[in-house]
C-alpha positions as MATLAB code, in Angstrom:
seq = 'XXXXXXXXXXXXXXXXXXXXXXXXXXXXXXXXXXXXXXXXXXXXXXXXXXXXXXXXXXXXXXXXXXXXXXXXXXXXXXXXXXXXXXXXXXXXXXXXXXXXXXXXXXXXXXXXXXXXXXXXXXXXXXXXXXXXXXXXXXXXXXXXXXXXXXXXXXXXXXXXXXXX';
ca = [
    -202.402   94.644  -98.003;
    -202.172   96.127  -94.796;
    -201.653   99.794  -94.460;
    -198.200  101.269  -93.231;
    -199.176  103.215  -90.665;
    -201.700  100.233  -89.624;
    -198.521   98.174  -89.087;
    -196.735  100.513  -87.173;
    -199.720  100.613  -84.879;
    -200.095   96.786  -84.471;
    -195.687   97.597  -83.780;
    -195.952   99.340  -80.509;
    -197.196   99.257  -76.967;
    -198.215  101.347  -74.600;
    -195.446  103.977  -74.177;
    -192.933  102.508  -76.706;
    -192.134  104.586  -79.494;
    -190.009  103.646  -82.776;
    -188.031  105.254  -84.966;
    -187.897  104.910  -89.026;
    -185.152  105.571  -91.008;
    -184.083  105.690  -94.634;
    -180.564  105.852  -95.921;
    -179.070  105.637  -99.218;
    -177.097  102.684  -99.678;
    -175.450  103.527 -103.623;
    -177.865  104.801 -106.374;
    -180.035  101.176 -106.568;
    -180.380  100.414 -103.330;
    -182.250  102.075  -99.906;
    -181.820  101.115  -96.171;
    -185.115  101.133  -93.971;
    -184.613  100.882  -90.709;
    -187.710   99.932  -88.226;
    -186.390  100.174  -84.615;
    -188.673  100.209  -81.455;
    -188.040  101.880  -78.402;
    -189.466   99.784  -75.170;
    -190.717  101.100  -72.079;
    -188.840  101.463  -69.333;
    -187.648   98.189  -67.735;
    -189.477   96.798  -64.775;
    -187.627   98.324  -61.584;
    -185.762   95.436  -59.979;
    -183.576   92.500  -61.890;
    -185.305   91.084  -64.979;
    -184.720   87.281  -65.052;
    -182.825   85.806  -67.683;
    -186.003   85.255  -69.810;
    -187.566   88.637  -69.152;
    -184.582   89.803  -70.270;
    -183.921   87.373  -73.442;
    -188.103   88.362  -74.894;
    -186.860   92.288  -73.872;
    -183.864   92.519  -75.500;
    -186.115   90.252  -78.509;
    -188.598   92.844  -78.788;
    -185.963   95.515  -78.887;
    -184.460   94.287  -82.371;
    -184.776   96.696  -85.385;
    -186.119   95.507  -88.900;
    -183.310   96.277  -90.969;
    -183.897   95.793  -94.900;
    -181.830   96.614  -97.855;
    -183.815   96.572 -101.317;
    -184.457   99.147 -104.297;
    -186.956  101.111 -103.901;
    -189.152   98.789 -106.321;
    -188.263   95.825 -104.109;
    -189.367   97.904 -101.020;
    -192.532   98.969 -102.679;
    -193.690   95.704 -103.348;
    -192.310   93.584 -100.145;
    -191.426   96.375  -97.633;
    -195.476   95.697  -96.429;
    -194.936   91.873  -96.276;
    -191.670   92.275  -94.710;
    -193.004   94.988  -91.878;
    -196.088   92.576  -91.226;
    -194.248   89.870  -90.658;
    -191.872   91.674  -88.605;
    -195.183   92.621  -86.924;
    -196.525   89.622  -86.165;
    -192.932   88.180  -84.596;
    -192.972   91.185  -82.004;
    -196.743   90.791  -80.979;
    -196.121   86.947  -80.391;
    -193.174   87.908  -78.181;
    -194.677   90.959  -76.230;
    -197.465   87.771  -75.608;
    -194.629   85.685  -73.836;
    -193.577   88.191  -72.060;
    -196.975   89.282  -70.713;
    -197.291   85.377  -70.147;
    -194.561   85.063  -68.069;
    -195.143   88.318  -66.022;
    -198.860   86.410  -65.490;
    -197.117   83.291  -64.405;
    -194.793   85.151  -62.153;
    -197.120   87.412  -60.414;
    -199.444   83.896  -60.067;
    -196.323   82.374  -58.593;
    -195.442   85.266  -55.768;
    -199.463   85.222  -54.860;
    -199.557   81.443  -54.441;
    -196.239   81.421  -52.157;
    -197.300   84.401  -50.262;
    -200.976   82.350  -49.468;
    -198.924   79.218  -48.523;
    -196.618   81.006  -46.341;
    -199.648   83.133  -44.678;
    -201.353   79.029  -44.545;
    -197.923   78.127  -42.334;
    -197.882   81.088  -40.217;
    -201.637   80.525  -39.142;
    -201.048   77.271  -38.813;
    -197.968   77.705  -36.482;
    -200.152   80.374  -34.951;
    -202.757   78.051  -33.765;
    -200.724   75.090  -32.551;
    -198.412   78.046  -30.241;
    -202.288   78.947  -28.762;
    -203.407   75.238  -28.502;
    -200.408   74.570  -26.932;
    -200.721   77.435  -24.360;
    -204.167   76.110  -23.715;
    -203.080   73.059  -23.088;
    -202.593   72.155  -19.259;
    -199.583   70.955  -18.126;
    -199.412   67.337  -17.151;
    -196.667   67.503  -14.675;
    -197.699   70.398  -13.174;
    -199.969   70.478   -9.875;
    -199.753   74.493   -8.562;
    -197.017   74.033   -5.806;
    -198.941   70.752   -4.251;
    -195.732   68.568   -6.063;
    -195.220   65.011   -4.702;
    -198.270   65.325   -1.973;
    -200.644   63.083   -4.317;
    -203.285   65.446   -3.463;
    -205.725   67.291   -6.640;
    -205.870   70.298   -7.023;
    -209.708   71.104   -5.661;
    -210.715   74.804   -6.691;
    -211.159   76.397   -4.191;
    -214.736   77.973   -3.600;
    -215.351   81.837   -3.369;
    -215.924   82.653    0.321;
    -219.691   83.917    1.207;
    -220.535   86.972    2.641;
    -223.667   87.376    4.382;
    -225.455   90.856    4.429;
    -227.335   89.588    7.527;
    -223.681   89.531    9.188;
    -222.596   92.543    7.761;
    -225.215   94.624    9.077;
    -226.595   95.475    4.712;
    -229.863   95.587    3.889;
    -231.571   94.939    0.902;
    -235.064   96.668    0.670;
    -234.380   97.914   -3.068;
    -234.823   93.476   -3.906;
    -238.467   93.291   -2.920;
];
């Protein structure tokens, strides 16, 4: 048998709370009421299924029994109810793992395309241009580079007697 309070433990998350109510139903028969409060929502629109496991998670336990029924079964009944709502919080935590493993893998193949594109726009402006020929069009000539011009320190009148 696991504890009450143990159960209501194993219930929650981080930040949720729940409350627990009892209400008289006639003179044989009690109400308990189990229902969780979740955490704030993600900040943006859920999806459809984060929003199907949230709204899930957010269903009270809701039995009506006397209170020797609820003595006996009420522990059964809340461990079960347990075990439903930790399965769930899994599935979601699942799919926010897929999700986030989803957004990373097209953010790497869209930072792939952009290098990519990158380096054939930097091969291609590295690339010489066939047709062109630096102003020398139709004369059938190459284009020679053209070498620096000399200057002689002899001619210039320099001297150099810091060299020797």
């Amino acid at each position: 048998m696991n504890p009450l309070f143990h159960q209501f433990n194993r219930i929650l998350t981080t930040a949720e709370s729940l409350t627990f109510a009892i209400e008289k139903i006639d003179d044989a028969k009690l109400r308990i009421i189990v229902n969780p409060k979740l955490k704030d929502a993600p900040t943006g629109s859920l999806s459809d299924d984060d929003a199907s496991l949230r709204a899930a998670l957010a269903l009270p336990l809701i039995v009506n029994a006397s209170a020797d029924e609820l003595d006996t079964e009420f522990p059964a009944c809340l461990a079960a109810y347990t075990h439903q709502r930790e399965q769930l919080a899994d599935a979601l935590s699942t799919l926010d793992t897929l999700k986030d493993a989803t957004k990373q893998a097209q953010n790497a193949a869209e930072a792939r395309k952009q290098n990519t594109k990158s380096n054939k726009d930097v091969a291609t402006d590295k690339t010489p241009d066939a047709n062109a020929n630096n102003g020398n069009e139709g004369d059938g000539k190459a284009d020679k580079p053209t070498p620096p011009k000399a200057q002689s320190s002899v001619l210039s009148g320099e001297t150099h007697d810091d060299l020797f």
